[in-house]
N, C-alpha and C positions, 0 to 999 in steps of 0.2 A: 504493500500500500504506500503509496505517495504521500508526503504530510510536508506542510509547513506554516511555520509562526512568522507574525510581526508585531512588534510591541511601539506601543507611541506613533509617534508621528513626523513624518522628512520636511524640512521644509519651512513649515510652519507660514505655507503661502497666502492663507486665512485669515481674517481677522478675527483670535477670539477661537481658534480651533482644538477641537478635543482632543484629552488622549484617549488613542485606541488601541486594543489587543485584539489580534484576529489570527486565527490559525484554518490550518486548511489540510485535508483528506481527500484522496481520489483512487479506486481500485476499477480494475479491468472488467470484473464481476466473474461470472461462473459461465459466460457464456459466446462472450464476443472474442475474439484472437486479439486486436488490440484494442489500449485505451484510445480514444478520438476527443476525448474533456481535455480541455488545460483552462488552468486556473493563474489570475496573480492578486500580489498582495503587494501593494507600496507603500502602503500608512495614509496616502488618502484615495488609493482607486480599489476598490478590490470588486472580483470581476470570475464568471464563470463562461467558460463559452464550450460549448455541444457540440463536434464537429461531423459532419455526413460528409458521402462520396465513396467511401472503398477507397481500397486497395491503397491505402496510409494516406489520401488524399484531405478525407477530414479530418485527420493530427492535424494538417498541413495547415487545413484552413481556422480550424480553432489559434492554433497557435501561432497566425499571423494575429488574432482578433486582438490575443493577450497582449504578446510583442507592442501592439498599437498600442492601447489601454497603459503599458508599460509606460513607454512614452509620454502618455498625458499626464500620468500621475508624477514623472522625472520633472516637470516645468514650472520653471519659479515665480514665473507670472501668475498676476490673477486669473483665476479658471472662473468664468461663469458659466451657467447654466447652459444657452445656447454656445458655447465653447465645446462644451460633450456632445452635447447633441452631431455639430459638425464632422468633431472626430468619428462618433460612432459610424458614422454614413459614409467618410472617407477610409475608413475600415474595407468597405465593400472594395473601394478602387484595387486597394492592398491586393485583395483574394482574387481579383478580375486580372490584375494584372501577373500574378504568379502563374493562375491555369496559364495567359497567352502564353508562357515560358516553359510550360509542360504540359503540354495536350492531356498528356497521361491524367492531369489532376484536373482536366474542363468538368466544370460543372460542379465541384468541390464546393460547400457551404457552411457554414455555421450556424449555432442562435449566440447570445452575447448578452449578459444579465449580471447587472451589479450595481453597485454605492460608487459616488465620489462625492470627496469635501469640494464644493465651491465657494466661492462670494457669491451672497443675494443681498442686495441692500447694505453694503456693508457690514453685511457678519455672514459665518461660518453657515452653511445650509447642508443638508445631502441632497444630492441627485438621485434619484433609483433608474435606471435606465433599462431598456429591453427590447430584444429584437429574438423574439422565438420563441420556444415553449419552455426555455429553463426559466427558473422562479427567482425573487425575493420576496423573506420573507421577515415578518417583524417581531418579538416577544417584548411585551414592553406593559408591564403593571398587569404581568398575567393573563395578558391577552395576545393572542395568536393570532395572524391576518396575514394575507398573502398580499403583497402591493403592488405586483405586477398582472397584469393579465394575457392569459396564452394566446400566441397569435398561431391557435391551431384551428382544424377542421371540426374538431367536435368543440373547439368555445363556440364560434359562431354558430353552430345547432342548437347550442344549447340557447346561445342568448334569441338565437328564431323562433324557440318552443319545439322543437322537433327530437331535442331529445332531451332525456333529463339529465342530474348530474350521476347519476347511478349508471346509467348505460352509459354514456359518453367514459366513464372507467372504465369498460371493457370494449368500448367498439372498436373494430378494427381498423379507424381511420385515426385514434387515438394521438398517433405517431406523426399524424399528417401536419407538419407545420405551414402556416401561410405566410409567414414574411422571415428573410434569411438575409443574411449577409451572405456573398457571393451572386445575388440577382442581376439581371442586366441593368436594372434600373435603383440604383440604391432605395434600400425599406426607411423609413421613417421611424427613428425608434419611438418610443413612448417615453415622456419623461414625468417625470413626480417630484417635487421640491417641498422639503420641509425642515426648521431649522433641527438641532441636535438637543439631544434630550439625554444626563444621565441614566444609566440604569437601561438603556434601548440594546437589545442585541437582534441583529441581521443574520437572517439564512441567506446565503446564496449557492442554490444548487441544480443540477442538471436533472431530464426529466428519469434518469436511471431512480434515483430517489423515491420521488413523487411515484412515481410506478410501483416501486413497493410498499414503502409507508404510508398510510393514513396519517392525516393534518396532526391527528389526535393522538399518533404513537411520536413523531417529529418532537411536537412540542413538550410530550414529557422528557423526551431526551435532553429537549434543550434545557427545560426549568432542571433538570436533575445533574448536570454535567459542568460547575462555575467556569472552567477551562476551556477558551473556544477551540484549542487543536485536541483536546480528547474531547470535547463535545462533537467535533466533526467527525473525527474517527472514529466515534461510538456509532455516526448516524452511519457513515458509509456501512458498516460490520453489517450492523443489521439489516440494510437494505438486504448487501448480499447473502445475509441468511435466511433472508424472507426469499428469494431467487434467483436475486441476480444477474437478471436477464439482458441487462444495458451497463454500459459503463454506470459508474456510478461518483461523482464529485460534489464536496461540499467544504464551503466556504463561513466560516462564522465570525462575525464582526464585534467585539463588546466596545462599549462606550463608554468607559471606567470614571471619566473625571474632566470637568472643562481646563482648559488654557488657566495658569494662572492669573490671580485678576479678574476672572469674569466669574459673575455671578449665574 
């Protein structure tokens, strides 16, 4: 299994910005030959991307997403909100332009799902950002919620009435994502903005996950586990002993303490 920590924060590009602890988990599962997830962690981008395509194509293309991600989270500048947004979308050029360089990898895609500290208004905010069916997800005064919404085949059925959220767990279009990095036309991510709040911890994870765990088995792991890289490594384990039928990567974010100074 793959793990890694980051404690604090790079930087301090923010006005006003938290410390963070965040650790991270990624296994093969029990059923795919390789892992296609890559994850990163900067201290203020942290980031999960799903990669499709075969034949090592979707390593390829996850792991330009990150590489990118990596990059924004390295810059000293003020980051705002529409600042992610652009990167996320210039993401796509990244993966469009690697297939042109090897045929072998056309058509190669990702999803791309995670946190970043920006400036909104002059102070610290998070971004949640999302392109695909991987999640964020929030634990925050005991309460569990998912922040992102799937840009799969069975949300939009579900949200037409055609199917419920019961079926849509086992249909077989489950898998069918509708908006990817690597498209001809770059996807739009979705963004969310809201300031930082002690005591918040972030899931971010791939649909390996969510496939095997119920909301309701996640969140006890989380409430149970204070440690975000053994909290993540406990979720991955279990996914894949619930089956393990997809890659499986998960990303946890805590929010321990503001910036000195701020109340």
């Amino acid at each position: 299994m793959g793990a890694s920590t980051v404690d604090g924060v790079g930087g301090a590009r923010v006005s006003g910005e938290p410390t963070i602890r965040a650790g991270a988990a990624s296994d093969v599962g029990l059923v795919r030959a390789a892992n296609e997830d890559n994850f990163v962690l900067t201290g203020t981008v942290f980031a999960v991307a799903d990669g499709m395509g075969g034949h090592a194509a979707g390593d390829v293309a996850s792991g330009l997403a990150v590489a990118g991600l990596a990059r924004l989270g390295a810059e000293q500048g003020t980051v705002r909100p529409d600042d992610v947004r652009r990167h996320v979308m210039r993401l796509n050029a990244d993966i469009l332009a690697a297939a042109a360089r090897n045929p072998e990898q056309a058509g190669m895609g990702t999803t791309v799902t995670g946190i970043c500290l920006v400036d909104f208004a002059g102070s610290a905010h998070w971004v949640v950002f999302n392109v695909g069916d991987s999640r964020v997800y929030r634990l925050a005064d005991k309460e569990f919620a998912q922040l992102t919404v799937d840009h799969s085949e069975v949300t939009e059925l579900v949200a037409a009435g055609e199917l419920s959220p019961a079926e849509a767990a086992t249909d077989p279009r489950r898998n069918v994502v509708t908006r990817a990095l690597g498209a001809p036309v770059a996807p739009e991510p979705d963004l969310l903005v809201f300031p930082p709040t002690v005591g918040d911890r972030f899931l971010l994870c791939s649909d390996g996950l969510t496939g095997e765990l119920d909301d309701g088995t996640i969140a006890d792991i989380l409430a149970a586990e204070p440690d975000p890289r053994a909290a993540a490594e406990r979720l991955v384990r279990a996914a894949v002993a619930a089956g393990g039928r997809d890659n499986v990567t998960a990303v946890v974010v805590d929010h321990v303490a503001d910036a000195p100074g701020v109340s």
